[in-house]
LUMBA-837362 format. One record per residue (C-alpha): residue in one letter; x, y, z. Coordinates in steps of 0.2 Angstrom, whole numbers, always signed. Layout:
% residues N
> aa|px|py|pz
> a|X|Y|Z .
...
//
This chain:
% residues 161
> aa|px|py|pz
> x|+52|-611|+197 .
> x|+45|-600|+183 .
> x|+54|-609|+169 .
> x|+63|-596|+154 .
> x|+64|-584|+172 .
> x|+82|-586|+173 .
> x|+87|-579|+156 .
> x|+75|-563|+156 .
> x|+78|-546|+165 .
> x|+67|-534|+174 .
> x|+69|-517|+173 .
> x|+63|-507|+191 .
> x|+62|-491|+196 .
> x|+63|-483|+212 .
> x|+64|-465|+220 .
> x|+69|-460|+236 .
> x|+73|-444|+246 .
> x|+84|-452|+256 .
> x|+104|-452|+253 .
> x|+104|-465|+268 .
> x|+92|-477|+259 .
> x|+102|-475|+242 .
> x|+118|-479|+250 .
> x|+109|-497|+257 .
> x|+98|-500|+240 .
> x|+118|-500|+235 .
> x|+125|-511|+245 .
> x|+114|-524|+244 .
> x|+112|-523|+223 .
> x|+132|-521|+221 .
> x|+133|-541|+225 .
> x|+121|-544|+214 .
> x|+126|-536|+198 .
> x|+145|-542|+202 .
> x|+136|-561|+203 .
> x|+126|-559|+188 .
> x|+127|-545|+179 .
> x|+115|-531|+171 .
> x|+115|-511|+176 .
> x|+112|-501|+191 .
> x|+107|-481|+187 .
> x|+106|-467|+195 .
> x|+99|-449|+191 .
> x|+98|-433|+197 .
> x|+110|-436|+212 .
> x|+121|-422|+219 .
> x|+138|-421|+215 .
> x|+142|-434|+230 .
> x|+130|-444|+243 .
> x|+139|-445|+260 .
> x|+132|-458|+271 .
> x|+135|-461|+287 .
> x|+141|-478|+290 .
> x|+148|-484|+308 .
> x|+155|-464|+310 .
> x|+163|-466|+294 .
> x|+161|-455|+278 .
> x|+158|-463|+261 .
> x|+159|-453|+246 .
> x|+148|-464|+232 .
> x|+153|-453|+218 .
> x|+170|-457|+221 .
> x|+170|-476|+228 .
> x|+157|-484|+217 .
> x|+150|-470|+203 .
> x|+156|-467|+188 .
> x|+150|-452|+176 .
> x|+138|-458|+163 .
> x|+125|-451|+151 .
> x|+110|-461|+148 .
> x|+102|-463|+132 .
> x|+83|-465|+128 .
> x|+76|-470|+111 .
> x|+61|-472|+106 .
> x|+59|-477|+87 .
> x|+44|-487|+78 .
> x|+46|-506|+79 .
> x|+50|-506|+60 .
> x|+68|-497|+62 .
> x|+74|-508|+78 .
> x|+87|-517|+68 .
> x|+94|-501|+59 .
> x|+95|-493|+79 .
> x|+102|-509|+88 .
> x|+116|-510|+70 .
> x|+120|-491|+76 .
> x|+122|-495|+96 .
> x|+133|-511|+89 .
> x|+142|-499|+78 .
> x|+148|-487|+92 .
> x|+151|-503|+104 .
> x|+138|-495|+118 .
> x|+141|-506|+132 .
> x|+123|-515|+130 .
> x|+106|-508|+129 .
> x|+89|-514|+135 .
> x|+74|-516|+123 .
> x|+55|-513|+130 .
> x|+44|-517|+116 .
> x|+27|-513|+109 .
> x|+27|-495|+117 .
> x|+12|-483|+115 .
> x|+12|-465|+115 .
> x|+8|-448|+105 .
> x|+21|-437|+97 .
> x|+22|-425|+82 .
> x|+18|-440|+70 .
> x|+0|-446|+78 .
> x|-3|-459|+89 .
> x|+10|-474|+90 .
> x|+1|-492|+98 .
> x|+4|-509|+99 .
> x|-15|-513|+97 .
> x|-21|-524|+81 .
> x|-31|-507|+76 .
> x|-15|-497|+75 .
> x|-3|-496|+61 .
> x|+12|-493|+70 .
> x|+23|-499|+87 .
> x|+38|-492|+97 .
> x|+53|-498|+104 .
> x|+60|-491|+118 .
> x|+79|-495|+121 .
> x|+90|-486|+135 .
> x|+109|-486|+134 .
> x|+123|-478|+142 .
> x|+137|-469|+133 .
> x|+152|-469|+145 .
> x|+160|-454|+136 .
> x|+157|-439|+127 .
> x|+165|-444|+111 .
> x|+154|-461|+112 .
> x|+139|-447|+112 .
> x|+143|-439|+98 .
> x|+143|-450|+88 .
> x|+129|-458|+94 .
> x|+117|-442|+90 .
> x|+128|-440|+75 .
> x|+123|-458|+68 .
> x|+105|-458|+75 .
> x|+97|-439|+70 .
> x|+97|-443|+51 .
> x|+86|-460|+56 .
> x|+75|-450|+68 .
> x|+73|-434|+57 .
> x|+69|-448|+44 .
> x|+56|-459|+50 .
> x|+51|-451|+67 .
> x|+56|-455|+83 .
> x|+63|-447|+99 .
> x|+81|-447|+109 .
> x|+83|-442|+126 .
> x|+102|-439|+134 .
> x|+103|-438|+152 .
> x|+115|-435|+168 .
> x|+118|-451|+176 .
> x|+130|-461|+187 .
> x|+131|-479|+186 .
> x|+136|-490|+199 .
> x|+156|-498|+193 .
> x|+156|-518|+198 .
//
């Protein structure tokens, strides 16, 4: 047993072309997140995913998905409290935090190495309304247009348990 295992999460990406494939991948993590918790994402899904199951018809759009819009941030390591305050502030359902990220932007590079002066945070949320949105972006673009940063919204549906 990896001790500590039990209270961390993993975060795992997957792609498939096939609706068939999706509609299993669901039905096994559905138990799962019901059991224990954590999120289940989808993007760039057409409006529904029929599968066929035992000549039946399941619409997932309608049966397990629900309309959501993810939100990426990416914002140096020094300004993670003043974000995650913001999130709280707007109630945002939960967030996951990757640290130390690296990258390039408009500001230079951004590292986690002992050679660099700055790291990032990564943290993905999901807004479950328009009006949570706005004011997400209206609280967050004064801290990004101040110290630097980037914020990605995007089209997604997330599994209801």
């Amino acid at each position: 047993m990896d001790v500590g295992r039990e209270f961390s999460n993993s975060y795992i990406i997957t792609v498939s072309s096939s609706n068939k494939k999706v509609g299993g991948l669901i039905d096994k993590v559905i138990p799962i997140l019901k059991k224990n918790g954590g999120i289940c994402l989808i993007t760039e899904v057409d409006r529904t995913i029929n599968l066929d199951r035992d000549s039946s018809q399941m619409n997932l759009a309608v049966d397990v998905m629900q309309d959501v819009k993810k939100v990426e941030i990416i914002i140096n390591s020094l300004y993670l409290e003043k974000a995650l305050a913001i999130l709280d502030n707007i109630k945002v359902s939960g967030y996951t935090i990757i640290e130390d990220t690296s990258g390039k932007g408009d500001r230079g590079v951004s590292c986690s190495a002992l050679d660099c002066d700055f790291s990032s945070h990564y943290i993905m949320t999901v807004c479950t309304n328009e009006q949570q949105l706005n004011t997400l972006l209206e609280q967050f673009t004064p801290l990004l247009k101040k110290v630097g940063g980037i914020c990605f919204v995007i089209d997604a549906k997330w599994i209801s348990h």
